[in-house]
C-alpha positions in Angstrom: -19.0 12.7 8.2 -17.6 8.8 7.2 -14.3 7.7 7.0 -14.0 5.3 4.2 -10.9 2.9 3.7 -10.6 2.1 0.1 -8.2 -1.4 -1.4 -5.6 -0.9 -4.0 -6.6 0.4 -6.7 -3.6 0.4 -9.3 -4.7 2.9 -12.3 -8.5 1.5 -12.4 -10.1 4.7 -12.3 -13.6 4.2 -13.7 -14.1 1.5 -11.2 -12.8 4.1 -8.9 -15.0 6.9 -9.7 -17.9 4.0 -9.2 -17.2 3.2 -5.9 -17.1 6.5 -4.7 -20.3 7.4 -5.9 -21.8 4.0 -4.3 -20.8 5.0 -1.4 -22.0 8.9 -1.8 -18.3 10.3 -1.0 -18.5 14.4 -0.5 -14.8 15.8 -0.3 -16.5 18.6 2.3 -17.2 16.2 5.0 -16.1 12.6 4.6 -12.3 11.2 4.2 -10.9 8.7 2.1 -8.0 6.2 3.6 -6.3 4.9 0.8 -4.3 1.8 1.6 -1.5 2.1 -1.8 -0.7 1.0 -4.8 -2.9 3.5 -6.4 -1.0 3.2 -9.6 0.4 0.7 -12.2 -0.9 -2.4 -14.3 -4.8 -0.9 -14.8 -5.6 1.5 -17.8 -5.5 5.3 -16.1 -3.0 6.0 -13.4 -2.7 9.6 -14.7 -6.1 10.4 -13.8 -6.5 8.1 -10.9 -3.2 10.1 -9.0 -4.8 13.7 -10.1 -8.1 12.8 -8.8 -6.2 11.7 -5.4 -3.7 14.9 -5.3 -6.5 17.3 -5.6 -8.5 15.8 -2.8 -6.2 17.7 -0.7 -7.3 17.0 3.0 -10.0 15.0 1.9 -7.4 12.0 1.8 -4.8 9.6 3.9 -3.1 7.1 2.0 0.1 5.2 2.2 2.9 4.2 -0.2 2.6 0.8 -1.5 5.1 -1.4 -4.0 3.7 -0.1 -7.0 3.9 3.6 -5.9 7.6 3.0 -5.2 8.1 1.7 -8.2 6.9 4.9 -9.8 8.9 6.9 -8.4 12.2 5.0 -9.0 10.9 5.2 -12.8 11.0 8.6 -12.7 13.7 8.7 -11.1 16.4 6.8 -13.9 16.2 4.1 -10.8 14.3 1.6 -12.9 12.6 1.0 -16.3 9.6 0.1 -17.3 8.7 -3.6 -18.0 6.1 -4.8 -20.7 3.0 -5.5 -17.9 4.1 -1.8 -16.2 1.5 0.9 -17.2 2.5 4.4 -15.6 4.0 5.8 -18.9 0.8 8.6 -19.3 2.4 9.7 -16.0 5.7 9.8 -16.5 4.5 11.6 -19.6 2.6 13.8 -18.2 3.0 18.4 -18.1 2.5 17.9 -14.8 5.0 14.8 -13.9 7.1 16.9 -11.8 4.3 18.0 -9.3 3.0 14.5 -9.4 5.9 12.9 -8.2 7.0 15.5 -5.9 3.7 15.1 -4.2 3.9 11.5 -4.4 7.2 11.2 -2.7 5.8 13.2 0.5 3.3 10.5 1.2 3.9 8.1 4.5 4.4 4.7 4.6 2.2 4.4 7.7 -0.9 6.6 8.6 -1.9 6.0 12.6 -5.2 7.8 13.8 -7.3 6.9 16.9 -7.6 3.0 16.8 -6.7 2.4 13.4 -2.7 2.1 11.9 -3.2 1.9 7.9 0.0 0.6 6.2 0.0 -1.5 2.7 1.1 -4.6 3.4 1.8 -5.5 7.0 4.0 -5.3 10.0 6.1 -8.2 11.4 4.5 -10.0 14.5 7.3 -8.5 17.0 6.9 -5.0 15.7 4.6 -3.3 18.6 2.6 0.1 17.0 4.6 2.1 17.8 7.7 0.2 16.5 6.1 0.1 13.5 4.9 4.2 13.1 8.8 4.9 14.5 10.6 2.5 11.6 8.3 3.9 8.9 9.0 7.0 9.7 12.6 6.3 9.2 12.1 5.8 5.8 9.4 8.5 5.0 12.5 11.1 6.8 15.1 9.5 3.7 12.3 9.8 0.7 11.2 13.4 1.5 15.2 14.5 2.1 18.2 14.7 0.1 19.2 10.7 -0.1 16.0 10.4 -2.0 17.5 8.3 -4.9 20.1 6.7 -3.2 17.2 5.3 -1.7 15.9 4.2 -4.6 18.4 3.0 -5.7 19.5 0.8 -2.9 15.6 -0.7 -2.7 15.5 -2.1 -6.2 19.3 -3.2 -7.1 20.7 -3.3 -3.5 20.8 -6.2 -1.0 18.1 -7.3 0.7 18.3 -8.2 4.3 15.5 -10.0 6.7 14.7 -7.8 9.8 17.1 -7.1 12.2 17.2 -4.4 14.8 20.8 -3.9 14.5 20.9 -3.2 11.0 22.2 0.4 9.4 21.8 2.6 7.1 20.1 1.9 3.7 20.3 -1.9 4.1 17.5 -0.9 7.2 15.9 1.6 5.4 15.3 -1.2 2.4 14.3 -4.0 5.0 11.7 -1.8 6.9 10.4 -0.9 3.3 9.9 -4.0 2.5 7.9 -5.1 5.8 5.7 -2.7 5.5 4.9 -2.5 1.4 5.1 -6.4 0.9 4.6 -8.6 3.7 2.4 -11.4 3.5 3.8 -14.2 5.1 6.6 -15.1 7.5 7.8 -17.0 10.6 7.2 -16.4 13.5 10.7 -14.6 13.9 10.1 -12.7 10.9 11.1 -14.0 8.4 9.6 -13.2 5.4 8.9 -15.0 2.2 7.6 -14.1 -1.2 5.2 -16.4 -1.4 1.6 -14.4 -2.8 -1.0 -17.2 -3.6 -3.9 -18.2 -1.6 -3.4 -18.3 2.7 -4.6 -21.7 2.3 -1.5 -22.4 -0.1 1.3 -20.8 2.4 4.8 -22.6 2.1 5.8 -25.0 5.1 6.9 -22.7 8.0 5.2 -19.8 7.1 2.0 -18.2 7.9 0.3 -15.1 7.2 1.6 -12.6 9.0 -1.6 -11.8 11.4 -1.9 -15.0 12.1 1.2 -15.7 14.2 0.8 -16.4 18.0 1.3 -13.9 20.3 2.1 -11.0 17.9 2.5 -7.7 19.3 0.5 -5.3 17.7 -3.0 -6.3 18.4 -3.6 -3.0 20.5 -4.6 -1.1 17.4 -6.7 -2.5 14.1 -4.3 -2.7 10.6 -5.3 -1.3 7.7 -3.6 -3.3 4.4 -4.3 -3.9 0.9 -1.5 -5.8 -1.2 -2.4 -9.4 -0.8 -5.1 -9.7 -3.8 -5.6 -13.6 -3.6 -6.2 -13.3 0.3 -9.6 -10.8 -1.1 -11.2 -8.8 1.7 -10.6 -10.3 5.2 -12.1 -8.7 8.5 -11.0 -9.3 11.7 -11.3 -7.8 15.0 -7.8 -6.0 14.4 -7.1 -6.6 10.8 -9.0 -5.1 8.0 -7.7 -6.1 4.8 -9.3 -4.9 1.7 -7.5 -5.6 -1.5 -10.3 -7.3 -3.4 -8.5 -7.7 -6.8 -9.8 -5.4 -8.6 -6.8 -5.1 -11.3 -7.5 -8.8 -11.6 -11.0 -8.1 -12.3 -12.7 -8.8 -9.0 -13.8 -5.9 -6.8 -12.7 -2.9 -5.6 -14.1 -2.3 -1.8 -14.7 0.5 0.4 -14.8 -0.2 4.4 -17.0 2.7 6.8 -14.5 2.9 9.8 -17.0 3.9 11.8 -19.1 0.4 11.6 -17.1 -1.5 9.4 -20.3 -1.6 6.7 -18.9 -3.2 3.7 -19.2 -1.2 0.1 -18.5 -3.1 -3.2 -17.9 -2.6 -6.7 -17.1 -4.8 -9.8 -14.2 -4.0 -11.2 -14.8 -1.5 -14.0 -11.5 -1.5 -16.2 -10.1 -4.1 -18.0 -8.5 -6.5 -16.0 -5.2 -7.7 -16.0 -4.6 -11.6 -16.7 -0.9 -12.0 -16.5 
């Protein structure tokens, strides 16, 4: 039995489907952590989010940006813009199951050593800060308030961190810690800044890279920062290899941290 953590990989199925059999996966006894953004800008998100639902126990993943965007689309939250391609799924005879599957997932998976999330957490979140505020959120998008949600992530106003904040303006802020951090101060203050690390705007660093931050006691999972590529450390394993921008899509063993790689096997994005 492996464990396999697998980068974003955004509708590029084929490339997908090639990894897995390079690293042998058999749904009966080894797992797949997926890290988000398992839909969106590459050629088959229909098919890559069936192949994921009918894993069944066989997977963990976490919500990422793109995911989120999905389901605001199908929810009236949103529209689609000219670079978006989920249409198949929101197209699709069996939309309804999709996204009501989709909207069940967690923002944070947390098992033995390991915390998976698809971005980041600020520096002064501890662990289990972190698992408590994402499962603040995951409580809202599984209940009732489900669009309101929505609609107070994408048109609402955004606030930086604070512990005293309420209501959907903290639901939104958590949210967007933990599905698009990359860089920030060391108070945590975040910035939108998603070129290279060597490139990060004056005051700002990546995010597990400021001093003294508080959640070294477990190793983070992300994906999201494409033009940081894969990036080991001893508590940071970040995998999003670009694959939608025609790089790699890559497969960590959590059990020795071996290293699995494929080209990108879909068209690749260039915008």
């Amino acid at each position: 039995m492996a464990t396999y953590a697998i980068g974003d990989i955004q509708g590029c199925f084929a490339s997908f489907r090639q990894l897995l059999d390079r690293i042998a996966f058999t749904p009966s006894s080894d797992r797949l952590w997926l890290v988000g953004d398992l839909v969106n800008r590459g050629p088959d998100s229909l098919s890559t989010l069936r192949f994921i639902k009918n894993l069944d126990t066989s997977v963990r993943l976490v919500l990422g940006n793109h995911d989120l965007f999905l389901l605001a689309t199908a929810e009236g939250v949103t529209t689609l813009r000219p670079k978006d391609t989920i249409q198949d799924i929101l197209s699709a005879s069996d939309r309804a199951d999709l996204i009501d599957w989709l909207r069940r997932q967690p923002l944070h998976h947390r098992e033995g050593s390991y915390l998976m999330v698809h971005a980041g957490i600020l520096p002064q979140w501890t662990i289990e800060e972190a698992t408590a505020l994402a499962h603040e959120v995951e409580t809202v998008l599984r209940g009732p308030e489900y669009r309101a949600f929505l609609q107070a992530l994408f048109h609402g106003p955004t606030s930086q961190w604070n512990p005293s904040l309420k209501g959907f303006e903290r639901l939104v802020s958590i949210t967007r810690v933990l599905t698009r951090l990359r860089t920030c101060t060391p108070t945590g203050e975040m910035s939108s800044f998603s070129g290279s690390p060597d490139e990060t705007p004056v005051g700002f660093t990546p995010w597990f890279r400021i001093p003294g931050r508080r959640n070294t006691s477990a190793t983070i999972i992300t994906g999201h920062w494409a033009a940081l590529g894969l990036h080991l450390e001893p508590h940071l394993l970040a995998i999003d290899s670009g694959c939608i921008w025609g790089r790699q899509l890559t497969a960590v063993r959590l059990e020795d941290r071996s290293v699995f790689q494929v080209d990108c096997a879909d068209k690749p994005r260039r915008d």
